[in-house]
N, C-alpha and C positions, 0 to 999 in steps of 0.2 A: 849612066854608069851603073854597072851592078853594085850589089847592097855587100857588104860585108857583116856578117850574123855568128852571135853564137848561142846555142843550143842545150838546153839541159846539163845548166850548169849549176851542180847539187852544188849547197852550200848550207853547213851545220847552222843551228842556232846561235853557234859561237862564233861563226864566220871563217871556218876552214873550210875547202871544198877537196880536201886532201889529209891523211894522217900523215901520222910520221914512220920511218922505216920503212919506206917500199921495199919490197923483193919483189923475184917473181913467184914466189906463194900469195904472197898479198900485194896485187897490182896496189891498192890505197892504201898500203902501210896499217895502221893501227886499227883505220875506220873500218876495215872488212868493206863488207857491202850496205853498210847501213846507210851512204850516203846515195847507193844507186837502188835502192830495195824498189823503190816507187817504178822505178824506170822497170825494172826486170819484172815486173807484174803486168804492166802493158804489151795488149796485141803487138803495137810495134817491134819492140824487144824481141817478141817469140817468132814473129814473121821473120824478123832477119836473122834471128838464129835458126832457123828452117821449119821451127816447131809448129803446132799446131796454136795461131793465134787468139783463138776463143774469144769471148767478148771484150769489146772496149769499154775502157774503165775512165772516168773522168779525165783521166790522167792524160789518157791518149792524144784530146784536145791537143796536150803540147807536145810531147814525145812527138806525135806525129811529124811536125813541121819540120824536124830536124833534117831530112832529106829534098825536102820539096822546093824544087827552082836552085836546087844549088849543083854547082856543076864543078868545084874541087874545094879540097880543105886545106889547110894548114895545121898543125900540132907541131908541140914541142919535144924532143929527145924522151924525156917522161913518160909521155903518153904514149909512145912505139916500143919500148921495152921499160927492164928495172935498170936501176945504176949497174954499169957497164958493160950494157948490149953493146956499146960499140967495139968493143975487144974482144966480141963474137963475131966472126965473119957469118956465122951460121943461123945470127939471129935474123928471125923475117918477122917479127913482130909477135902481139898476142892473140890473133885471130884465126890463126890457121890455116890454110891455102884457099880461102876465099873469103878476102875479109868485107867487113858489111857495107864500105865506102861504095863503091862500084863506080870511082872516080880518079882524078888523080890528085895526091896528097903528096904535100911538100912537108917534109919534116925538118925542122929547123935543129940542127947539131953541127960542133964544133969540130964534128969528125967525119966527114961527107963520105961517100960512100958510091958504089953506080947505082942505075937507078933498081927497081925492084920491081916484076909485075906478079903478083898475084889471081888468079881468075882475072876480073874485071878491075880492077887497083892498081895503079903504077904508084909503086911511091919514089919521091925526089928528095934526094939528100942536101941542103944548102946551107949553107954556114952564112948567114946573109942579115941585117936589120929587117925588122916587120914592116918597112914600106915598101924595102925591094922584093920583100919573101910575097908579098902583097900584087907588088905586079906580076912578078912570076905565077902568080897561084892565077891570076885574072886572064892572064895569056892562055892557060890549059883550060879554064872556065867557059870558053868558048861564049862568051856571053851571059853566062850565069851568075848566079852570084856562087861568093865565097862564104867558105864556112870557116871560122875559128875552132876549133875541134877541144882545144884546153892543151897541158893542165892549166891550173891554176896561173901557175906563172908565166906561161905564155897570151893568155887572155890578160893579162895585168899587165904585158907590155904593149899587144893593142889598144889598152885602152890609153892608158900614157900616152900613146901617140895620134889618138883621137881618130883612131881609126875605124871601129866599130861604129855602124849604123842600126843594129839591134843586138840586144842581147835578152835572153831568156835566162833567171834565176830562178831556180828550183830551191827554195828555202825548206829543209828537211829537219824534223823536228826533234835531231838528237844532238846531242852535245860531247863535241870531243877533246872539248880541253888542249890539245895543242897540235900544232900539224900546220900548215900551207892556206894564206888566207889572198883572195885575188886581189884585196882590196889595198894592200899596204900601199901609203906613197898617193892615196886618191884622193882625199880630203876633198869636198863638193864636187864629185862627179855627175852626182844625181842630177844637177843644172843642166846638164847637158842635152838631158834625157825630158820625154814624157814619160810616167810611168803608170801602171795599170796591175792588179793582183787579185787573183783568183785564188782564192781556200779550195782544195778538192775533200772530199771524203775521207783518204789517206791521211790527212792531215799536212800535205804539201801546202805552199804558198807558193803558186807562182807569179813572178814581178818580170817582169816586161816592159823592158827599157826602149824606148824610140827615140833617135836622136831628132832634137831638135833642126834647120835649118839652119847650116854655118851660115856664117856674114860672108 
């Protein structure tokens, strides 16, 4: 069965991977970009923003993996606009008419919508739990594995449901005092997991979680 992963998931020193106050001036609310800085220095980054991707930087190692073998994602309402894109017919997300999936992506909202294609991206609207959102995303995967795409709070209900078979933690070395933590509600999740962490140059820590073999 394909893997369920998720990918370059910053998370402050103080264990938010989100501020507070989203708009859409500031996709992360409070934190700006200090919790994606790492991420937007890497080749990767600049590749799929079209740019010119210059050298790989330690970083890359993980950044990279974020596409590889996966063949659709899931994200939360969050993550596709700010608080109350759904009361815009007109919002298509923050990417711009070709966003960087070049898959299909189920967004999970309470306000469903038709589906949406972008260049290479179809997104799906479903109001659904994460084991169904889950088959659904496996069905257009076509055999691949799935991606948990975030935020916060949607990677915190996969994990609750023991769903995730990898996860990539991007531990970022600043501190935001208060904001969206993935982790509320998890108390010994780490058991579940093998874990593994690499320091880069940047001063990232990244943890890489492998689920162990259910009974």
């Amino acid at each position: 069965m394909s893997l369920v992963r998720v990918h370059n998931l910053a998370v402050s020193l103080d264990g938010f991977a989100t501020g507070v106050d989203q708009s859409l001036e500031s996709p992360f609310g409070h934190a700006g970009m200090r919790l994606m800085q790492w991420f937007h220095d890497t080749a990767t980054f600049r590749r799929n923003m079209g740019e010119d991707p210059g050298e790989p930087t330690p970083d890359d190692a993980f950044a990279a993996r974020w596409d590889q073998g996966v063949g659709a994602e899931i994200m939360g309402a969050g993550k596709f606009g700010p608080p109350g894109w759904e009361d815009d017919a007109s919002w298509q997300g923050w990417w711009g008419e070709e966003p960087p999936f070049h898959s299909p992506v189920v967004v999970l909202t309470h306000r469903p919508r038709p589906a949406l294609t972008l260049g290479g991206t179809t997104f799906h609207f479903l109001d659904t739990l994460p084991r169904d959102a889950l088959e659904a995303a496996r069905t257009m995967a076509d055999g691949l594995d799935v991606r948990v795409g975030g935020g916060p709070t949607t990677v915190r209900a996969f994990l609750a449901a023991d769903l995730v078979d990898l996860l990539h933690v991007a531990v970022v070395p600043v501190v935001l005092g208060r904001g969206t933590s993935p982790w509320t509600g998890l108390d010994g999740i780490e058991d579940r997991f093998v874990s593994e962490s690499v320091t880069t140059p940047s001063g990232v820590t990244h943890v890489t979680f492998t689920r162990r073999p259910r009974d």
